[in-house]
C-alpha positions in Angstrom: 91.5 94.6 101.5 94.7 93.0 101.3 95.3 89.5 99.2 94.1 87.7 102.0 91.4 89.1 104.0 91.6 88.8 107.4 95.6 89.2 106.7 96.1 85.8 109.8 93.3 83.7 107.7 95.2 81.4 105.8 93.0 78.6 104.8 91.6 76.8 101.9 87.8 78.3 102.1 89.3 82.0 102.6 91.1 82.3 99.4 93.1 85.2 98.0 91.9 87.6 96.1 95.1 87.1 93.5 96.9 84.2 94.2 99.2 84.5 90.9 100.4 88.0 92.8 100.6 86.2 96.2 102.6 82.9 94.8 104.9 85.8 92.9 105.3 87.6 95.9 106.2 84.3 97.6 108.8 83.3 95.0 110.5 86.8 95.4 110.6 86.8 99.5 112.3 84.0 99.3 115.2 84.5 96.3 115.6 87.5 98.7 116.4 85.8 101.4 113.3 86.6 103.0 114.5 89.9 103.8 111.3 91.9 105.1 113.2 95.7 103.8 113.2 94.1 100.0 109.4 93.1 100.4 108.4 96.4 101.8 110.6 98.2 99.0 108.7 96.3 96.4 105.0 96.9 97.7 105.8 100.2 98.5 107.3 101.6 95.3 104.9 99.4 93.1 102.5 101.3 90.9 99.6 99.2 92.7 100.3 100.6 95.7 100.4 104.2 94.6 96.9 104.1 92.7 94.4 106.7 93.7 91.1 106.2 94.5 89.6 107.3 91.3 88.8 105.2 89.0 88.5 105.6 84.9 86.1 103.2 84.3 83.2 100.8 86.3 85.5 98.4 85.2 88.1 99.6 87.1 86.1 99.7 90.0 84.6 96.7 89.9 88.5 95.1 89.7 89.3 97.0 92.9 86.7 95.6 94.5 87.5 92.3 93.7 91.2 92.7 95.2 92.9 93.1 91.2 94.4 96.7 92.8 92.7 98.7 90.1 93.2 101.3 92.5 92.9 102.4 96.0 89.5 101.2 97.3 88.7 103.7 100.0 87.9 103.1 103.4 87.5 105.0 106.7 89.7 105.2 109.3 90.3 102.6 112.4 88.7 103.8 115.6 92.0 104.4 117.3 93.4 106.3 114.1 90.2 108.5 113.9 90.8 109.3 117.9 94.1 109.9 117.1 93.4 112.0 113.6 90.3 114.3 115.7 93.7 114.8 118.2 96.0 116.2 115.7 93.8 118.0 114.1 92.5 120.1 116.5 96.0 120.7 118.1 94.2 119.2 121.7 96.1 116.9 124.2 94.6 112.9 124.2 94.4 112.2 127.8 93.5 108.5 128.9 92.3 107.3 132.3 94.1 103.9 133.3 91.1 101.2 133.8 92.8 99.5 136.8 94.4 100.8 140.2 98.3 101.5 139.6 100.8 100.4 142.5 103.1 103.7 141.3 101.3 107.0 142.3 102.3 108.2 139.0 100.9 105.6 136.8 97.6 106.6 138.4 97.7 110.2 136.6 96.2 110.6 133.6 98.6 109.9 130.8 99.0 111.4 127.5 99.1 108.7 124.8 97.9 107.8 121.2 94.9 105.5 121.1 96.5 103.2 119.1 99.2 102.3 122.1 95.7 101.8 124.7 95.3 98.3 125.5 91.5 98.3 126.1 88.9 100.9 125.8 87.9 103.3 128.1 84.0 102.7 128.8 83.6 107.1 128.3 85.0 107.3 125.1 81.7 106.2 122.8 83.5 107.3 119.6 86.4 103.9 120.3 83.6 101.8 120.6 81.0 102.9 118.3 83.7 102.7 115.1 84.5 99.0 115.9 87.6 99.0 118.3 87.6 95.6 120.2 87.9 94.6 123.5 90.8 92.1 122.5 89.9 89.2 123.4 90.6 86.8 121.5 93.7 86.6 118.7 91.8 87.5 115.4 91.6 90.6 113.5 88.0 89.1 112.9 87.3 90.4 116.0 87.6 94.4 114.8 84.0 95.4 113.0 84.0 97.9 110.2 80.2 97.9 110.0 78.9 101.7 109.2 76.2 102.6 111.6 74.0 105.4 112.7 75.2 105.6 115.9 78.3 107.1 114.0 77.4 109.5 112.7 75.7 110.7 116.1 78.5 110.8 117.4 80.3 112.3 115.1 78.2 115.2 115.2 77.0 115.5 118.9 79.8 113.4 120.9 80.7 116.1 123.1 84.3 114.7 122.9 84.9 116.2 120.0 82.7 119.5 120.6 85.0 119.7 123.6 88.2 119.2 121.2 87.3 122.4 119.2 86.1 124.7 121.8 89.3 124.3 123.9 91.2 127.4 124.5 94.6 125.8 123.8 93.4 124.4 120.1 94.1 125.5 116.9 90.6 127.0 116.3 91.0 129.0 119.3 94.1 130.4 118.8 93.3 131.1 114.9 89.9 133.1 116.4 92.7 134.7 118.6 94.5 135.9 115.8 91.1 137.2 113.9 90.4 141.1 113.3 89.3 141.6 110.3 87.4 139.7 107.1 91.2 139.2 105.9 92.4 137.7 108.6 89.1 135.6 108.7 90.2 134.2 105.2 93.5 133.6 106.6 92.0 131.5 109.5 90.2 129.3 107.1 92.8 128.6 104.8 94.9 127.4 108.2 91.5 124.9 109.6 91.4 123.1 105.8 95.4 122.8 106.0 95.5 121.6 109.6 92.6 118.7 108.8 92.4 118.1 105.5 96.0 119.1 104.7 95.0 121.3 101.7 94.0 124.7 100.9 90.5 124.9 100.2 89.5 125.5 96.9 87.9 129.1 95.3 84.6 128.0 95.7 84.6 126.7 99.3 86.5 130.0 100.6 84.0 132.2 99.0 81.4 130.4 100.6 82.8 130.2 103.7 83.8 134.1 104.1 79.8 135.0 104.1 80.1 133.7 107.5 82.1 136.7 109.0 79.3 139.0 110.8 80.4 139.6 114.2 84.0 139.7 115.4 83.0 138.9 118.4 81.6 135.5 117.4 84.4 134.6 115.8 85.3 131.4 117.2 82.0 130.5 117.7 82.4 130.2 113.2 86.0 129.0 113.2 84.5 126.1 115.4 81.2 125.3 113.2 83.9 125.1 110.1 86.1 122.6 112.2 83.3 120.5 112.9 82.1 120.5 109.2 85.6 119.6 108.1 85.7 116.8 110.8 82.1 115.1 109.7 83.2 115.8 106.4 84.3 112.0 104.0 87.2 114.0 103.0 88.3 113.7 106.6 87.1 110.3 108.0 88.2 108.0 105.1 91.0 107.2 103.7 91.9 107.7 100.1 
């Protein structure tokens, strides 16, 4: 949450969580000529702002809660972000349908985008939908829901988008399965999965556990791809810390 939550709500019965920070920030923007760069510098390189989401105390937590900026509060990705996250991390293409007839022969073709930049939401794509991205119609950020659902997690681990993602010949689990000969290289191929979508090694612990799975080398991708889609269900991945 931001000071004031929905950040276009301005109003007496919606106030912010800190308005001493807000009136400060306020004073600032304007002594600065309202220059937008020195506002960004000053959120950006604040302590507050670089906070982790692990807290000392309950205390602490409780003050985040509250908006005091105790620390990072964690929260899961947009719907367009984790489209866009599931994209990059399994190295596929994001192709997008346009939802009405195109003069130009062209602009018919699928296009390759970000979901982020898609005006409205393909009907097909359940995982937009089912994490809260709106249909836009009206001007408020109200508009977005952030409710957590079981239909989620469903999806998450039978939408046949993302089963399609990791079983694609051109992505980067089967090109690391490609590359697999041996237990060693097996190891290898791990260590690349937790760097390419969790953008860390994985630690002692999850490796040796992970290596038991190495039977058959000719199932190979088969585990590369059930490691994937553990990684991708996994908090670690769909929230943001």
């Amino acid at each position: 949450r931001g000071i004031v939550d929905p950040v276009d709500d301005f109003r007496s019965s919606n106030p912010p969580s800190n308005p001493e920070l807000l009136e400060q920030l306020r004073l600032q923007f304007v002594a600065h000529g309202y220059s937008v760069r020195w506002l960004m510098r000053e959120i950006l390189s604040s302590a507050a702002f670089r906070r982790e989401s692990v807290y000392d105390s309950e205390d602490d937590f409780d003050n985040a809660r509250a908006g005091q900026f105790a620390g990072f509060m964690p929260r899961r990705m947009m719907a367009e972000v984790l489209q866009d996250a599931v994209v990059d991390a399994t190295q596929t293409i994001n192709t997008f349908e346009p939802q009405t007839e195109a003069k130009d022969e062209k602009l018919a073709d699928k296009i390759q985008s970000r979901a982020v930049l898609y005006a409205s939401v393909p009907r097909k794509h359940s995982l937009l939908r089912a994490f809260g991205k709106p249909e836009r119609l009206t001007d408020c950020d109200c508009e977005r829901s952030s409710d957590v659902s079981l239909r989620q997690s469903l999806i998450l681990i039978n939408d046949d988008q993302i089963a399609s993602r990791l079983r694609d010949p051109q992505g980067v689990v089967h090109r690391l399965a490609a590359s697999v000969s041996n237990a060693v290289a097996f190891e290898f191929a791990i260590e690349e999965l937790y760097k390419q979508i969790l953008c860390r090694a994985p630690s002692h612990e999850e490796k040796e556990h992970l290596r038991t799975l190495y039977h058959d080398p000719d199932l190979v991708a088969e585990y590369l791809e059930d490691i994937a889609w553990s990684l991708i269900n996994s908090k670690e991945f769909l929230f943001i810390r």
